[in-house]
VMD Tcl script that draws the C-alpha trace (Angstrom):
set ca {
  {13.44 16.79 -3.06}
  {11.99 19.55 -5.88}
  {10.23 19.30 -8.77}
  {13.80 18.66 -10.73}
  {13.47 14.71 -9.00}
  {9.99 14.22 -10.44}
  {8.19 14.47 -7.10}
  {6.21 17.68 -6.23}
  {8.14 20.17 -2.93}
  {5.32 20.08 -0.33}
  {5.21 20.74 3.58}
  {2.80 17.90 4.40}
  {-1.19 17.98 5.57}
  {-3.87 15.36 6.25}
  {-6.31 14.02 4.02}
  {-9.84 12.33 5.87}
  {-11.75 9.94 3.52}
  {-15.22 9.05 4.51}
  {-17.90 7.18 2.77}
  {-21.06 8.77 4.07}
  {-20.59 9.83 8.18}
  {-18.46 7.30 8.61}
  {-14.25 8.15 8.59}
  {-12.47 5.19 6.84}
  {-9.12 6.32 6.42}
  {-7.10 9.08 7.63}
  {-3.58 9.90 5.66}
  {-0.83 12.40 7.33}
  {1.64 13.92 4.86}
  {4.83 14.63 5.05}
  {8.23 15.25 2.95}
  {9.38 11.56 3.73}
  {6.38 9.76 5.34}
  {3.17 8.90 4.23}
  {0.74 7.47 7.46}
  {-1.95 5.68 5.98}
  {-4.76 4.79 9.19}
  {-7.49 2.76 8.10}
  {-10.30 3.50 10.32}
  {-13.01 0.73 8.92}
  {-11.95 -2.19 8.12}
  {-15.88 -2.90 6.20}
  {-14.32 -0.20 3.40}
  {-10.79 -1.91 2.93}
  {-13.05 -5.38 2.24}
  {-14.65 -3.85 -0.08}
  {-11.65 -3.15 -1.55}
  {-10.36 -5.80 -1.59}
  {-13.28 -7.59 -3.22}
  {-13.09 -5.01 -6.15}
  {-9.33 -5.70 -6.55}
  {-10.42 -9.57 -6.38}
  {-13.12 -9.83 -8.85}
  {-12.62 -10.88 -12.29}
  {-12.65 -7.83 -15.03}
  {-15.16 -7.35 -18.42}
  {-14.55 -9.84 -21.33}
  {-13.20 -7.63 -23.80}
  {-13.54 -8.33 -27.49}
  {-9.70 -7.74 -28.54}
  {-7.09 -10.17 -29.20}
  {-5.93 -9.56 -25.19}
  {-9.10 -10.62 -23.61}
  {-7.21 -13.81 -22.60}
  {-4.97 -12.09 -20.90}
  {-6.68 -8.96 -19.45}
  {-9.39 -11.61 -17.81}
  {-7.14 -12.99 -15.26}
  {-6.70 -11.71 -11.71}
  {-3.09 -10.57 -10.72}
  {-0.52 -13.42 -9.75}
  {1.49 -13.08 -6.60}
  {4.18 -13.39 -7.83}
  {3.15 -9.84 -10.06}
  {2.13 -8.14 -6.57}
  {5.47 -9.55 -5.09}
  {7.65 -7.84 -8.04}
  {5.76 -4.22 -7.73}
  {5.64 -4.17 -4.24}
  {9.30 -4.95 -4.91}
  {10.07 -1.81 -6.98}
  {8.37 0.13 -5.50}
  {9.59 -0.24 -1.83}
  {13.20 -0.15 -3.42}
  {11.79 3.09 -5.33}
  {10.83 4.65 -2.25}
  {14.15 3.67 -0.65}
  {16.20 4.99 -3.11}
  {14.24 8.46 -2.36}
  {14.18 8.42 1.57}
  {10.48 8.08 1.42}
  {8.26 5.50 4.06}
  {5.03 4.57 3.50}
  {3.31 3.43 6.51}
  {-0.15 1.33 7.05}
  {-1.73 1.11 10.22}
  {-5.39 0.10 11.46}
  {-6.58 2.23 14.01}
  {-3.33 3.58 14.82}
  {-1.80 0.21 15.87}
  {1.38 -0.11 12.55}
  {0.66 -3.11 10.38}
  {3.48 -2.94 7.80}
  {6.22 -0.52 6.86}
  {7.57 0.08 3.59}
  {10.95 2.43 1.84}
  {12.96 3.80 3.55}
  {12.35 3.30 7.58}
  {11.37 -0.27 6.60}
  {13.14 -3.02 9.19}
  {12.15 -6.62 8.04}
  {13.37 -9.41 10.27}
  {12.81 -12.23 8.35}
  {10.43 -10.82 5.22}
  {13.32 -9.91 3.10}
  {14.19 -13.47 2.58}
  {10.92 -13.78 0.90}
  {10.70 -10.11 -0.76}
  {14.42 -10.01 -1.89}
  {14.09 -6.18 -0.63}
  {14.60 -4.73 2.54}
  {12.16 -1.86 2.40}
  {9.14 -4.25 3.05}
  {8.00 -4.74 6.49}
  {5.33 -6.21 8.32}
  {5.40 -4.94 11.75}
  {1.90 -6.81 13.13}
  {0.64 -9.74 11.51}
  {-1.82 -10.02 14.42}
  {-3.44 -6.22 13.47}
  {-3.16 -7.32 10.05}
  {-5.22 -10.45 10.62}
  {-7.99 -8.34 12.59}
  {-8.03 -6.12 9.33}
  {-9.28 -8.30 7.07}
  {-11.24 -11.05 9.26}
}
mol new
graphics top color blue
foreach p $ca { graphics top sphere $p radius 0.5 }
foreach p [lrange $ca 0 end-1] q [lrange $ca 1 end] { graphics top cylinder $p $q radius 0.2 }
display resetview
């Protein structure tokens, strides 16, 4: 994969995000994966939260519509394309909490039953139990 595909030729490395001392997330790099290990679950609340609460009244004619939160059935469809995107390139993303693999998606994705539901087989969740723990 070059630069002629549309995504940058790298080798890989590791990225360390921290809010203050404390180490919340830890990504590894690499041509085809991407290891995402959340380290504190507190930060990926807080995310959450953010993603969850409502945005500014605007003054336009689209303030309607701009007001509302996401649907599922929105998330659903771009998690969608973009696990079939990442298929289609041979690229896995991976998301794990404190190195214990929560959910798998592209290419090394292996849904049991999931795909009924996604309509894709690069989705999977690989430990609803560690997902739980992540955002109780």
């Amino acid at each position: 994969m070059g630069e002629a595909s549309g995504i940058p030729n790298f080798e890989g490395g590791e990225v360390l995000v921290s809010t203050g001392d404390v180490q919340v997330m830890k990504v590894n790099l690499s041509r085809t994966h991407i290891d995402v290990d959340v380290e504190d679950k507190a930060f990926i609340k807080r995310l959450i939260a953010l993603r969850n609460q409502p945005k500014p009244q605007t003054c336009d004619a689209d303030s309607e519509a701009t007001s509302n939160p996401p649907q599922l059935g929105g998330a659903l469809s771009t998690a969608r394309k973009v696990a079939d995107a990442l298929c289609s390139r041979g690229i896995t993303i991976t998301v794990s909490y404190r190195g214990s693999r929560i959910a798998t998606i592209g290419a090394d994705a292996n849904p049991t039953l999931l795909h009924h539901i996604t309509k894709t087989r690069g989705i999977a969740i690989n430990s609803i139990i560690t997902a739980a723990k992540l955002v109780i």
